[in-house]
C-alpha positions as CSV (number, residue, x, y, z in Angstrom):
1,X,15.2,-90.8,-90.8
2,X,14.2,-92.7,-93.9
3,X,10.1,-91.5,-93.2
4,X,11.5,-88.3,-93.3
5,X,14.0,-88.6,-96.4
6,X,10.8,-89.9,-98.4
7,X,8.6,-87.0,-97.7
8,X,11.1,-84.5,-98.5
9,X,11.7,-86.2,-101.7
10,X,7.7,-86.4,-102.4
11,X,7.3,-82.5,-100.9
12,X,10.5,-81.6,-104.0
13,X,8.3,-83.5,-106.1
14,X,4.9,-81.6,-105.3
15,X,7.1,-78.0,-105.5
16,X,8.5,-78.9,-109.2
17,X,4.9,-79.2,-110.2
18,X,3.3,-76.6,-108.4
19,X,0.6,-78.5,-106.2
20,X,2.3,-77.7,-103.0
21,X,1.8,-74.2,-102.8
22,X,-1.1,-72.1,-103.4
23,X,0.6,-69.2,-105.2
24,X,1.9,-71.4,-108.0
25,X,1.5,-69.9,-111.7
26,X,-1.8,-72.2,-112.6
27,X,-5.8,-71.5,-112.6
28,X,-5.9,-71.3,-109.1
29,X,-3.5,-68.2,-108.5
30,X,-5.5,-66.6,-111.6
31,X,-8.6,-67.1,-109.9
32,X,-7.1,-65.8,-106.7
33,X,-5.4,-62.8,-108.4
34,X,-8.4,-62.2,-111.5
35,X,-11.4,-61.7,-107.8
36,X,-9.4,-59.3,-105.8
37,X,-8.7,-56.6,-108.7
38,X,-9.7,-54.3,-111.3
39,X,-9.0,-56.4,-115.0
40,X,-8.0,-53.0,-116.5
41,X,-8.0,-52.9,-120.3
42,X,-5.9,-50.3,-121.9
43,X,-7.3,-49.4,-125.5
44,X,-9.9,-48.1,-126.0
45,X,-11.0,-49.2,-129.0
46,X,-10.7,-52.8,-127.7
47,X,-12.7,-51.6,-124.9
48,X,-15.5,-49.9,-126.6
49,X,-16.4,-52.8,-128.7
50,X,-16.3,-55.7,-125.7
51,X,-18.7,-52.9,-124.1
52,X,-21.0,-52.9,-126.8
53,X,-20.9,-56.9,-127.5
54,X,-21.6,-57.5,-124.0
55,X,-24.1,-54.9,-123.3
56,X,-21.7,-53.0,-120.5
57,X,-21.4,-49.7,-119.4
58,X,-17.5,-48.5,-119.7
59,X,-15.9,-47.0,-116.9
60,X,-12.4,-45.0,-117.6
61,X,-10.3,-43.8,-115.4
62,X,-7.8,-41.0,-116.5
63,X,-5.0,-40.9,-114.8
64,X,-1.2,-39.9,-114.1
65,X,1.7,-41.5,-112.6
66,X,2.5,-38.1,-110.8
67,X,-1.1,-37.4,-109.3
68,X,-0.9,-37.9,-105.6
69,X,-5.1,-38.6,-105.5
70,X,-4.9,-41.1,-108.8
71,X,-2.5,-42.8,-106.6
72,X,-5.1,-42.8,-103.3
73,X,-8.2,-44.0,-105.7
74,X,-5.9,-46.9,-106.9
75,X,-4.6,-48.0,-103.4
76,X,-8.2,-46.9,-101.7
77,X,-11.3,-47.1,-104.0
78,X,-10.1,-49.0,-106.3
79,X,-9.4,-52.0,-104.5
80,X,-12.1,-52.2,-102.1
81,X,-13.5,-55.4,-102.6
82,X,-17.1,-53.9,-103.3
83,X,-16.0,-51.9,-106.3
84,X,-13.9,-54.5,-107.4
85,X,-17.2,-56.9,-107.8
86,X,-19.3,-54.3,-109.3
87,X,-17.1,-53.1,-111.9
88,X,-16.4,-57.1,-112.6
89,X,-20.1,-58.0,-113.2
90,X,-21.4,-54.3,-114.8
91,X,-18.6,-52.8,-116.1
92,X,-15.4,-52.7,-118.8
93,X,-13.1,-50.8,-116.9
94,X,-10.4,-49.1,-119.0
95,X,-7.5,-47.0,-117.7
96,X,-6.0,-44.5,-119.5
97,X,-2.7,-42.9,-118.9
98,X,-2.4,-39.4,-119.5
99,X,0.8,-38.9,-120.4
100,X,0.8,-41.7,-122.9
101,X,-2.5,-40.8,-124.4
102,X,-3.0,-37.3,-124.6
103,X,-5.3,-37.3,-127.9
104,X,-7.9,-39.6,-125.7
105,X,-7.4,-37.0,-122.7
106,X,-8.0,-34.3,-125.2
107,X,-11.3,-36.4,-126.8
108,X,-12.6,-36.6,-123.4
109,X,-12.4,-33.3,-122.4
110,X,-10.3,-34.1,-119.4
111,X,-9.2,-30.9,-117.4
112,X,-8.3,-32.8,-113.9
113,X,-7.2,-35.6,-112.8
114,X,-8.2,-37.6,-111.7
115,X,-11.4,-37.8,-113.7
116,X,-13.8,-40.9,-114.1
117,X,-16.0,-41.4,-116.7
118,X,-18.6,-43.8,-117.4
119,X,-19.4,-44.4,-120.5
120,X,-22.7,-46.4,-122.5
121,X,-22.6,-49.1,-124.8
122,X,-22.9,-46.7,-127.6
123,X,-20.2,-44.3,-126.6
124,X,-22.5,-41.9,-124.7
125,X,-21.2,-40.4,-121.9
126,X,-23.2,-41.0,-118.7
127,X,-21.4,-39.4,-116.3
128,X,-18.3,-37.6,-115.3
129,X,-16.8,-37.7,-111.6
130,X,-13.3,-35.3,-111.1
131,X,-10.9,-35.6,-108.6
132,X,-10.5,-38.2,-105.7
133,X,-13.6,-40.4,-105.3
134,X,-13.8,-42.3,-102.1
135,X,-15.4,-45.9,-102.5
136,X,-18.5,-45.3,-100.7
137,X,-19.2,-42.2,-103.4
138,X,-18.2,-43.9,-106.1
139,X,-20.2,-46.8,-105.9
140,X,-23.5,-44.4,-105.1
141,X,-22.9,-42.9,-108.5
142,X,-22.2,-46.3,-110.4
143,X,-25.4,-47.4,-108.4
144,X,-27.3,-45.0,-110.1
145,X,-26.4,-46.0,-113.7
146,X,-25.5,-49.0,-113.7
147,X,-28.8,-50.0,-115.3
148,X,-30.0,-46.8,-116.6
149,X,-33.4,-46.7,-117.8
150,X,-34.1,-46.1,-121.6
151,X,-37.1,-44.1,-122.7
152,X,-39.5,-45.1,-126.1
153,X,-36.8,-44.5,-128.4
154,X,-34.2,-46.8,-126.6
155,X,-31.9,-44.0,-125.9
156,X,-30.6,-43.1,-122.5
157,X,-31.9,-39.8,-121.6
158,X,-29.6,-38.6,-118.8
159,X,-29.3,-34.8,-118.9
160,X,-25.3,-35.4,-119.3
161,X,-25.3,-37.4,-122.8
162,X,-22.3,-36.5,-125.0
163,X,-20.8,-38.8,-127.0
164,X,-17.4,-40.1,-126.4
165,X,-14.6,-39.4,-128.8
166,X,-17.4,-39.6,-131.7
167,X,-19.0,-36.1,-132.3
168,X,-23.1,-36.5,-132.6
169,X,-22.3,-34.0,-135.7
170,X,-19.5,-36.5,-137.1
171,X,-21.3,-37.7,-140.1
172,X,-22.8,-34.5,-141.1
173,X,-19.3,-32.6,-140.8
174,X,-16.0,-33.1,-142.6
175,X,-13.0,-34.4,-140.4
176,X,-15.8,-36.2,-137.8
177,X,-16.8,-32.7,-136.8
178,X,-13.7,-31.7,-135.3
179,X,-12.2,-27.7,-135.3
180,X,-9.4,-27.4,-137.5
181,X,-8.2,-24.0,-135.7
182,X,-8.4,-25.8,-132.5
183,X,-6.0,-28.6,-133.9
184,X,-4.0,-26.2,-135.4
185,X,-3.6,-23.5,-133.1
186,X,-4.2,-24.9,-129.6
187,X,-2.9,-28.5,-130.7
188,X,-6.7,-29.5,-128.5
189,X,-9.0,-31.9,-130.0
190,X,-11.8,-30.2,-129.4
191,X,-15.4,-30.7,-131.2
192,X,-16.8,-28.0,-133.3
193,X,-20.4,-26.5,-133.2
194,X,-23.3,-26.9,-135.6
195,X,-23.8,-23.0,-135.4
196,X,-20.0,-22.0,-136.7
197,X,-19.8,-23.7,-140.0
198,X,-18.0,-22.9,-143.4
199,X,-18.1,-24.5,-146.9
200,X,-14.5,-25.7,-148.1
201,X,-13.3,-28.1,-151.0
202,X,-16.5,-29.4,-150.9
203,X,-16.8,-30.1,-147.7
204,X,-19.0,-28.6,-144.4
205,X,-16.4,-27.9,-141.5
206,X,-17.5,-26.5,-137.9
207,X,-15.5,-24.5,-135.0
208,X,-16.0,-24.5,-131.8
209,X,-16.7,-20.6,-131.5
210,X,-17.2,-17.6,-134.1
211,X,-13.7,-16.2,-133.4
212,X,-12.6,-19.7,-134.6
213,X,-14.7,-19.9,-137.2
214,X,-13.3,-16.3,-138.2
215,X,-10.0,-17.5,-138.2
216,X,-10.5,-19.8,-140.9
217,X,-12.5,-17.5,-143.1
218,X,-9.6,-15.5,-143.7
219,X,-6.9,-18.3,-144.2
220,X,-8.4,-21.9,-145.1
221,X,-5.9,-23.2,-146.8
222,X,-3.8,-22.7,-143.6
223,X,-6.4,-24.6,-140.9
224,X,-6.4,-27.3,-143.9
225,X,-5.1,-30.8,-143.4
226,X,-2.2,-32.1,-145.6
227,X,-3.7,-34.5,-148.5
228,X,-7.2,-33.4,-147.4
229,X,-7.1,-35.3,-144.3
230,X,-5.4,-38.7,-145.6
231,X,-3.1,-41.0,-144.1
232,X,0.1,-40.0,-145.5
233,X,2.0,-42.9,-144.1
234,X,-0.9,-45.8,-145.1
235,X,-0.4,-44.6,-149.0
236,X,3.6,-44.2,-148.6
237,X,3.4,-47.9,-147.5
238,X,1.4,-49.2,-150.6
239,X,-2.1,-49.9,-148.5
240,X,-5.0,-48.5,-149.3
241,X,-4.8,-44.6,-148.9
242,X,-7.2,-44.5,-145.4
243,X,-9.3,-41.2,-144.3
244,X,-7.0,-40.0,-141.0
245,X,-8.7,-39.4,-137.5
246,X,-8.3,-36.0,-136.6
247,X,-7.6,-37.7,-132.8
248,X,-4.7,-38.8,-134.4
249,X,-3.2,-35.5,-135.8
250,X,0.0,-34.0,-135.3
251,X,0.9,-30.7,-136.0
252,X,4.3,-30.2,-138.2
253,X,5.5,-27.4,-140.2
254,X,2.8,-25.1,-139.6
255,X,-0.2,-27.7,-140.8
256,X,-2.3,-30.1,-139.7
257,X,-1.0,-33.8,-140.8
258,X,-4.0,-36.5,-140.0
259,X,-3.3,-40.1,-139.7
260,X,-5.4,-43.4,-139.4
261,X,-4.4,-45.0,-136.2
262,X,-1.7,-44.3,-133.5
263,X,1.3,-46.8,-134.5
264,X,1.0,-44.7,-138.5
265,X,1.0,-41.7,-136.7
266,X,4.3,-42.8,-134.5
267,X,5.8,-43.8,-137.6
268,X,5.5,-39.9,-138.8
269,X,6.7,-38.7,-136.0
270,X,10.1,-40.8,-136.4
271,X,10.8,-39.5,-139.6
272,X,8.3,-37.1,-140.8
273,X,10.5,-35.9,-143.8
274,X,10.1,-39.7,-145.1
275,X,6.1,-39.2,-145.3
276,X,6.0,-35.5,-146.3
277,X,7.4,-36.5,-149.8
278,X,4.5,-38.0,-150.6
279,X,3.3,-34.3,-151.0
């Protein structure tokens, strides 16, 4: 009876410091937990740049809690041991919820869900898988870029480049090469075409077709942004007066209101009135 009193006093002992069981909270249970599953960041800034400073493709996964097949990749594909380690060693996985970040659905071009998108170091898009993707398919299509071959110029040259929430024509066109109309009208982030341009407060504009183009022709002033595109809220709050992302844009009042990041543009949204008398 004592032998036993002792070792249940040294087994209390071991429990209040977490060495006698293996699912303690410590570096082992991380280890355990951090091998078996997806690290899934979700922003995708944060995402973008650990995929260009480590030289990794990006996978995204776009998603919704109500989608009966997102829910099968997650519990099927998705944690098959084999994806698990490839996306671990070649990828930065990112997961995107579509209900709480429509503007990046929109950037993406999402139509379906669920849709997976992988993604280059410098924001081309590589390839684009919709629907339900078993774990055998999906690993013969990461197979087959995850170490895609450059050409002299040191640019990928899949057939399927576009580039990912950053319009190639971006510097060349006002508001990143977005269509104002499109924003406006169809509250879609959509990106315009080189071939439908217009000239407007000194700035070069596209659209995404003619009729959109035509749109604007006969009433800029309408398809233009509040304060020229600025960040209302960044100037109301004494910083510096940033340019605002057109992937950040809410439509109130009839126009276009652009903001720099996504916590300025909730703080609009709360109490526009406050911001719009900065106008």
């Amino acid at each position: 009876m004592r032998k036993q009193a002792i070792w249940q006093i040294i087994w209390t002992g071991l429990l209040a410091v977490g060495l006698a069981t293996p699912f303690a909270k410590g570096d082992d249970y991380v280890a355990i937990e951090s091998s078996t599953t997806v690290s899934w960041r979700t922003s995708y800034q944060l995402a973008s740049e650990e995929s260009l400073r480590d030289g990794k493709l990006l996978l995204v996964k776009v998603s919704a809690s109500w989608c009966g097949p997102c829910k099968q990749m997650k519990q099927l594909t998705f944690s098959d041991s084999r994806v698990v380690e490839l996306l671990k060693s070649e990828f930065v996985a990112l997961s995107i919820d579509a209900d709480e970040h429509p503007d990046l659905v929109a950037g993406f071009n999402v139509e379906a869900y669920p849709t997976t998108i992988i993604v280059g170091p410098d924001r081309a898009i590589l390839k684009r898988l919709k629907g339900f993707q078993s774990a055998d398919s999906l690993l013969a299509t990461l197979g087959t870029v995850s170490k895609p071959k450059t050409n002299s110029r040191g640019t990928n040259p899949s057939e399927d480049v576009a580039s990912a929430l950053e319009p190639v024509n971006g510097a060349k066109f006002g508001f990143a090469g977005y269509c104002q109309v499109s924003l406006l009208e169809e509250t879609r982030v959509r990106k315009g075409s080189a071939t439908f341009v217009a000239e407007h407060r000194g700035q070069t504009v596209c659209f995404q077709t003619e009729e959109h183009l035509q749109r604007f022709l006969v009433d800029p002033e309408r398809y233009w942004p509040v304060a020229d595109g600025q960040c209302l809220v960044s100037s109301r709050e004494g910083s510096f007066a940033f340019q605002g992302d057109p992937r950040m844009a809410v439509t109130w009042r009839g126009r276009i209101w652009m903001f720099s990041d996504r916590e300025r543009q909730r703080r609009f949204i709360q109490t526009p009135s406050y911001y719009a008398n900065e106008m």
